[in-house]
N, C-alpha and C positions, 0 to 999 in steps of 0.2 A: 518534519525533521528532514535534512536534506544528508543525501548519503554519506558526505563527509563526517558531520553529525553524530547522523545513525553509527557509523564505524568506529568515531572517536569514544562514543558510548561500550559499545562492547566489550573494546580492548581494557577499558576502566572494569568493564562485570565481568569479564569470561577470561581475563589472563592467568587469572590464580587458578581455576579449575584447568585449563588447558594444558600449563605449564605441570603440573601435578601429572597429569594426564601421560605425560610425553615422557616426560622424568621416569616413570615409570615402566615405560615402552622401551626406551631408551639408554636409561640405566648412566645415562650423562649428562646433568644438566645444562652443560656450554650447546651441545647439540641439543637436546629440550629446547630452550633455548633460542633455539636460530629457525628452529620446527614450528616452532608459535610464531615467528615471527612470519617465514613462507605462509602459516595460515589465515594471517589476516590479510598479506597481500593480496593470497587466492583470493578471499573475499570480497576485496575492494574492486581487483577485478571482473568480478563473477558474478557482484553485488544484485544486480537483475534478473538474474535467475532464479534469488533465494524469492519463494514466492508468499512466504510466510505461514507454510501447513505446519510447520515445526517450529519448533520452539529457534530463538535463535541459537544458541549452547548446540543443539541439538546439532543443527546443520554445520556449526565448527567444528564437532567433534567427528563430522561425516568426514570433513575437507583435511584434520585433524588424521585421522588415519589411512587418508591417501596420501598423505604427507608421508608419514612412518613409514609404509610401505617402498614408496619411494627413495625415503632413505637408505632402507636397508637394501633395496635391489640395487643400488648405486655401489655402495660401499661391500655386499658383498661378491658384485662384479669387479671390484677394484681390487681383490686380495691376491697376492701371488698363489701359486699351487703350495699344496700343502703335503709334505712326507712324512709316510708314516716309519722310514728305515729303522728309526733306533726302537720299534717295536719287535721288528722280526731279521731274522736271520740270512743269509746267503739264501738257506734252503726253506722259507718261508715257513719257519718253526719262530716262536717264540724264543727271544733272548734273552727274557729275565722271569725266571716261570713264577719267582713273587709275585706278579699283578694278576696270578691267578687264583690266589688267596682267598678261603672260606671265610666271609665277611659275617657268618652268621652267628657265632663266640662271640663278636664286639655286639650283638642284638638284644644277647638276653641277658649283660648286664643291665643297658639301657637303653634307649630308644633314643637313637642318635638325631633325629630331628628335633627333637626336646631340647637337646644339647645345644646350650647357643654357643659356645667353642666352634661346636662342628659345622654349624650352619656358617658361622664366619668363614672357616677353613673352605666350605661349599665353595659360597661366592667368590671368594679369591680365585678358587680353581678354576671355576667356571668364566670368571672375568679373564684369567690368562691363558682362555682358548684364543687360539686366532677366530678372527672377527667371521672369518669362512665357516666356520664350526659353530662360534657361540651365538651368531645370529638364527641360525636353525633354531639351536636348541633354546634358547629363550622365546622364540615363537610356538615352537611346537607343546614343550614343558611347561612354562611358565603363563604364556599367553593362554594355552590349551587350544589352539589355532590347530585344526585336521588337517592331514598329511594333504589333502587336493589342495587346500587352501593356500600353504605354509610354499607347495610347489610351484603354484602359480604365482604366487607373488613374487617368489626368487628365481621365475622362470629357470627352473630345476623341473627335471623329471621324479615323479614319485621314485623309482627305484635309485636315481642318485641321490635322493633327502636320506632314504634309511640308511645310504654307507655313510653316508657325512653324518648322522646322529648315531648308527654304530662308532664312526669313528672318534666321536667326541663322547661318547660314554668309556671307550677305552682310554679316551686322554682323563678324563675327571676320574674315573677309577686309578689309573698311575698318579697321579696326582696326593687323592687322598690317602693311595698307599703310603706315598712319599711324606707328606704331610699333616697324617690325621694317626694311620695306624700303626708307624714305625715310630713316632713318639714315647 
């Protein structure tokens, strides 16, 4: 089989699973999307190197997450700075002492992740982080990717990931107050 071949082949076996893959990573399939597409060109170009110890899936989903990566260190080097003013005050006090609200009353009615309302409400909130913030936090939460990891790929220092996932636990906390618990 000749490599043109060989690659027209893959893209027919491995697009569905890759695209699934990304979609998920990604949480956009137009980007998904354009991510599958970077990864079979990597392949076509790189085609030589794949030596066949793996499976081929195997090795797209290798090239497949250097993709992702790629993405987000692009995009979240493109984001303007992010303020946190309308949190705190002249004298760095809290300005609305609601988002310091004992979340544990709404627990023992029910188990708010059970709740598919709330899990909607989640992702909404969490989607209307700026892209600075909810690329952390969907790497570090949801991927479950470790703080060394999560920094080197966003070439970020460990101690700046935890203010920017501190600071995006206070914006999803104002959030759900706004949206989940004031309802």
């Amino acid at each position: 089989m000749t490599k043109n071949e060989t690659l027209k082949s893959w893209i027919e076996q491995y697009s569905e699973p890759l695209l699934r893959r990304a979609v998920y990573l990604l949480s956009d399939k137009t980007e998904a999307e354009d991510v599958v597409q970077e990864v079979f060109i990597a392949a076509f170009s790189s085609y030589e190197s794949f030596e066949g110890k793996s499976k081929p899936l195997t090795w797209l989903y290798t090239i497949l997450n250097y993709k992702v990566s790629d993405f987000y260190r692009k995009k979240y080097k493109s984001e303007p700075e992010i303020r946190l003013d309308h949190f705190f005050d002249e004298n760095g006090s809290w300005k609305d002492k609601d988002i310091l609200n004992d979340w544990d009353a709404f627990n023992k009615e029910t188990e708010l992740l059970d709740d598919e309302n709330f899990n909607k409400t989640l992702e909404d909130c969490i989607e209307d982080l700026p892209s600075r913030w909810k690329i952390p936090m969907k790497m570090y939460y949801l991927q479950e990717k470790k703080a060394p990891e999560v920094s080197q790929e966003l070439n970020v220092s460990t101690t700046n990931l935890w203010k920017i996932l501190q600071r995006s636990r206070m914006q999803l906390r104002e959030c759900l107050e706004l949206n989940w618990f004031t309802k």
